[in-house]
C-alpha positions as CSV (number, residue, x, y, z in Angstrom):
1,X,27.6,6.4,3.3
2,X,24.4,5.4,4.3
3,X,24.3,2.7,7.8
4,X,21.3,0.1,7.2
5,X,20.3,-0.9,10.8
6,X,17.7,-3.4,11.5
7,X,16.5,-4.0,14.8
8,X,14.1,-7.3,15.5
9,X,11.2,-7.0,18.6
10,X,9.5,-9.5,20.1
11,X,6.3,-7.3,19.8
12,X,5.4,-4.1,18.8
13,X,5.3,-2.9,22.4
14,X,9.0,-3.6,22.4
15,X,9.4,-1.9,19.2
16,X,7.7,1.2,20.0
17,X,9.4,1.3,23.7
18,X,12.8,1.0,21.4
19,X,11.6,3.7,19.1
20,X,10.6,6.2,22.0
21,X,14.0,6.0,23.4
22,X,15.9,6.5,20.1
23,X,13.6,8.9,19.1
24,X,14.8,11.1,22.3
25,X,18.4,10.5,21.7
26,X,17.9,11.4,17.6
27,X,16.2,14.7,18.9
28,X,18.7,15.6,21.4
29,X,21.6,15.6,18.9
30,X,19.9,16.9,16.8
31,X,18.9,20.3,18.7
32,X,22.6,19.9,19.9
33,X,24.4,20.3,16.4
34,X,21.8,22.5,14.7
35,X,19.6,24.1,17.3
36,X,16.0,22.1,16.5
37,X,14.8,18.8,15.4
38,X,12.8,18.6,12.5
39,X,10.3,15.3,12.4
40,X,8.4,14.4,9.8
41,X,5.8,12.6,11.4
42,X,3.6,9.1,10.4
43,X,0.5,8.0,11.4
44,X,-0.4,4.4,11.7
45,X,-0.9,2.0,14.9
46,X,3.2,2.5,15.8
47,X,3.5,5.9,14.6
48,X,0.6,6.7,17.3
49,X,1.9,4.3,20.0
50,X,5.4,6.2,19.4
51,X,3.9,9.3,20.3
52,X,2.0,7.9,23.1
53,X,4.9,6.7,24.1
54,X,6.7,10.3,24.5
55,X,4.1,12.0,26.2
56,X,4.5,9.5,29.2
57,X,7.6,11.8,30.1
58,X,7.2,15.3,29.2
59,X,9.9,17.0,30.5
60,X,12.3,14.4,29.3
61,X,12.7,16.9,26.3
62,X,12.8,20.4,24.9
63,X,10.0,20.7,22.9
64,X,10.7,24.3,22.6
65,X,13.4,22.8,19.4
66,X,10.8,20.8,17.8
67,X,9.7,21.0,14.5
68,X,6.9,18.9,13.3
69,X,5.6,18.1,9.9
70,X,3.7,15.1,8.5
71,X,4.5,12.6,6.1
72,X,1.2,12.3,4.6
73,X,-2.2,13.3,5.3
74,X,-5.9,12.6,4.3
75,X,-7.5,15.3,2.8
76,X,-10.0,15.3,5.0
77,X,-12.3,17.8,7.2
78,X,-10.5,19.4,9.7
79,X,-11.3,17.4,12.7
80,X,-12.6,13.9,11.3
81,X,-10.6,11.3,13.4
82,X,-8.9,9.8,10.3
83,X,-6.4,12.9,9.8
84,X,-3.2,11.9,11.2
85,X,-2.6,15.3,12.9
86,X,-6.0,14.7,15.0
87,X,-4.6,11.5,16.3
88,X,-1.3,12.9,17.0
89,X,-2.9,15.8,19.2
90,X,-4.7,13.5,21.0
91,X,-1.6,10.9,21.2
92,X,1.2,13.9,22.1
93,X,0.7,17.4,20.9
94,X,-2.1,18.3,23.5
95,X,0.4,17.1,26.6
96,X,3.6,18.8,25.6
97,X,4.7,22.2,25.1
98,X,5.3,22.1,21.3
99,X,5.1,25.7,20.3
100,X,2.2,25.9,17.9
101,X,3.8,27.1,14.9
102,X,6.2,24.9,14.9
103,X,3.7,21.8,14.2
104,X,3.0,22.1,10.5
105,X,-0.5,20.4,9.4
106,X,-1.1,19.1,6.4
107,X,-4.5,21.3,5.0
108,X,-8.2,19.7,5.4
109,X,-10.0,19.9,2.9
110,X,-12.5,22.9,4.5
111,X,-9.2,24.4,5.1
112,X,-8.3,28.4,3.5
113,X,-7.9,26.0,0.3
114,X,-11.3,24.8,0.1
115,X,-11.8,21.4,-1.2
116,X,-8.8,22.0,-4.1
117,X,-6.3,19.2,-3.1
118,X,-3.7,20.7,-5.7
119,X,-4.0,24.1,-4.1
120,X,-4.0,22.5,-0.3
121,X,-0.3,20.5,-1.6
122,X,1.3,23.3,-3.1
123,X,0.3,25.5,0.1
124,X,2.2,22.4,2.1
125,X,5.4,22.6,-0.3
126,X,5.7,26.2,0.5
127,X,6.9,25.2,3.6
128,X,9.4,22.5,2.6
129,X,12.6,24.7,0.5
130,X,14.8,22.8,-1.2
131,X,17.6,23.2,1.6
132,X,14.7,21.5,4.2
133,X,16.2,18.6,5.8
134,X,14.4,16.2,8.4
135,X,16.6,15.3,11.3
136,X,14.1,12.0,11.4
137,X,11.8,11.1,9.2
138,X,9.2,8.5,10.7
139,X,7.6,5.8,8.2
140,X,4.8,3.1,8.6
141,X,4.3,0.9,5.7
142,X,1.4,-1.3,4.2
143,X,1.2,-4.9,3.3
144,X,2.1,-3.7,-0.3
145,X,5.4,-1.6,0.0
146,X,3.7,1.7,0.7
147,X,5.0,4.4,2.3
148,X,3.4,8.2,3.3
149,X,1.3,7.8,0.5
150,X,3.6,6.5,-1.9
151,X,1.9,3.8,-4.1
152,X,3.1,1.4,-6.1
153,X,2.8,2.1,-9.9
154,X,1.8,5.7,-9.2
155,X,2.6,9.2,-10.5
156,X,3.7,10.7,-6.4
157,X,5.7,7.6,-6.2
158,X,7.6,8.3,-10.0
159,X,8.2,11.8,-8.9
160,X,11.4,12.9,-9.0
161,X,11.2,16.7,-8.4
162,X,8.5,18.1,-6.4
163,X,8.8,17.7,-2.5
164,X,4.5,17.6,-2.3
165,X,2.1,16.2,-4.4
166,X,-1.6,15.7,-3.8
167,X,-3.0,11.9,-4.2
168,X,-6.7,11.7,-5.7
169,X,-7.0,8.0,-6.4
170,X,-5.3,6.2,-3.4
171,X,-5.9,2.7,-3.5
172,X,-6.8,2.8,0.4
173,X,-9.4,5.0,1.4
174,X,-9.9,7.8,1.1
175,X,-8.6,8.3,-2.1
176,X,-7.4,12.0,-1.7
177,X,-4.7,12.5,0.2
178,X,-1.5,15.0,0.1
179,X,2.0,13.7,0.6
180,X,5.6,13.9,0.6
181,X,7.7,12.6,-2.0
182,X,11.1,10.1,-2.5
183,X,13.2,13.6,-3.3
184,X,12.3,15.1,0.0
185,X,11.7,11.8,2.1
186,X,15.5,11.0,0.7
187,X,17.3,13.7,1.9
188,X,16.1,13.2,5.4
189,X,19.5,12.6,7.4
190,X,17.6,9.4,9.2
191,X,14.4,7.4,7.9
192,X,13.2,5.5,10.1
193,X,10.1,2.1,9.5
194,X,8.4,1.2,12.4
195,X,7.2,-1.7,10.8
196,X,5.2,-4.9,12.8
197,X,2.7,-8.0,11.5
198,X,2.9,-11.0,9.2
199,X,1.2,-9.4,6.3
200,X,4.4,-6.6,5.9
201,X,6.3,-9.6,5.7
202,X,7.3,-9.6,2.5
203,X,7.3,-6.1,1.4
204,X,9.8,-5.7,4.3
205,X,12.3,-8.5,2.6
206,X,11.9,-6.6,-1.1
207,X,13.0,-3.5,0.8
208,X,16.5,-5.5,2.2
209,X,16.9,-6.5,-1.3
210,X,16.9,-3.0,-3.1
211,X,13.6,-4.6,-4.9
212,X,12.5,-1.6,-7.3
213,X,10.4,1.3,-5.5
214,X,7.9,1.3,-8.7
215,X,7.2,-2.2,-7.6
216,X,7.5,-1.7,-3.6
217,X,8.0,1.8,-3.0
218,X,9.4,0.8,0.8
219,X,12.4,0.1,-1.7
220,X,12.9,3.6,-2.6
221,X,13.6,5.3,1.1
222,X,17.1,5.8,2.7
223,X,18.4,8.3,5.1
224,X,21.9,9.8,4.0
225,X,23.3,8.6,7.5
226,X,21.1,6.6,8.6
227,X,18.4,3.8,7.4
228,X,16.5,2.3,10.5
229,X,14.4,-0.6,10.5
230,X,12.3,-1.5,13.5
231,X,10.4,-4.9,12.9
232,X,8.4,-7.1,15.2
233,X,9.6,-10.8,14.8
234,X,6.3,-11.5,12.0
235,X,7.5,-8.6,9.9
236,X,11.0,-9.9,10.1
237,X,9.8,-13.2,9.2
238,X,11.1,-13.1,5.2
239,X,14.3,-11.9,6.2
């Protein structure tokens, strides 16, 4: 059975200093019971500051047992600021000793696939088997329910079978993106919002009342142990 746990900050600094620690703990049981962690990363203003966050402290743990993969990504060239693995290099990777090939980037699009986002996701889905399972799997979310790059009313947020799928008309720029999908997000053992401001406010309170995920796709993610909400007090405002 799934535990719902919802945890209210005064601030995002408090949420993101909340995260960091439990993000440690998650990682260390995780290594315990199975040997590594596998993260599925976000991006956003808290999924950064998370990572900011652990790189204050190094040592504090074994990033030798860490296995990194991203949640979504904009299909973008390979350095441009707006990927979500740039700002995570800059936030964390570059200051811990993550073994390279255990971070797993989403393509760019000058990438070995060229500017073919369907190639670039199906390239990504080769590394996700069916028996993948993410220890943690870290989610942002936008004003309208959104999560990775899970739209609402969309054809990656209907799909019920294919672990990656490439985005070419998100409503937020850009419009090509690669992401994962409910199937894989779902079987995650713990999913995880990091979730803060007024304007979330009510997709956050459709999520607490199992609103549909075609309507708020926020709706639509669960952990199979656990379900974590972190909120700052605006984004809990509608609860």
């Amino acid at each position: 059975m799934t535990e719902l746990e919802t945890l209210i900050f005064d601030d995002a600094e408090a949420l993101v200093a909340t995260a960091a620690r439990r993000f440690g703990d998650a990682v260390r049981r995780a290594q315990d019971a199975r040997g590594a962690a596998r993260i599925a990363l976000t991006g956003g203003s808290n999924g950064i500051a998370l990572l900011a966050a652990l790189a204050t402290d190094p040592a504090a743990l074994d990033w030798s047992r860490v296995e990194l993969y991203w949640g979504d990504e904009r299909f973008l060239p390979e350095g441009d600021p707006e990927r979500n693995v740039v700002q995570a290099r800059e936030a964390l990777l570059d200051r811990v000793p993550v073994p390279a090939e255990r971070v797993h980037a989403m393509p760019a699009s000058d990438g070995p696939h060229g500017d073919d986002v369907d190639a670039a996701a199906r390239a990504y889905a080769a590394l996700i088997p069916d028996d993948l399972t993410f220890d943690v799997h870290l989610l942002g979310m936008g004003g309208e329910g959104h999560v990775n790059s899970l739209f609402p009313h969309t054809a990656a947020t209907a799909e019920q079978r294919a672990s990656v799928v490439a985005v070419t008309d998100s409503p937020k720029p850009p419009p090509r993106r690669i992401t994962l999908t409910f199937p894989v997000i779902n079987r995650s053992r713990e999913v995880w919002f990091l979730v803060s401001g007024a304007a979330k406010a009510q997709a956050v309170a459709a999520a607490h009342a199992s609103a549909d995920r075609a309507d708020w796709p926020c709706a639509g993610a669960h952990g199979t142990e656990r379900t974590l909400w972190l909120l700052d007090r605006p984004a809990a405002a509608e609860l």
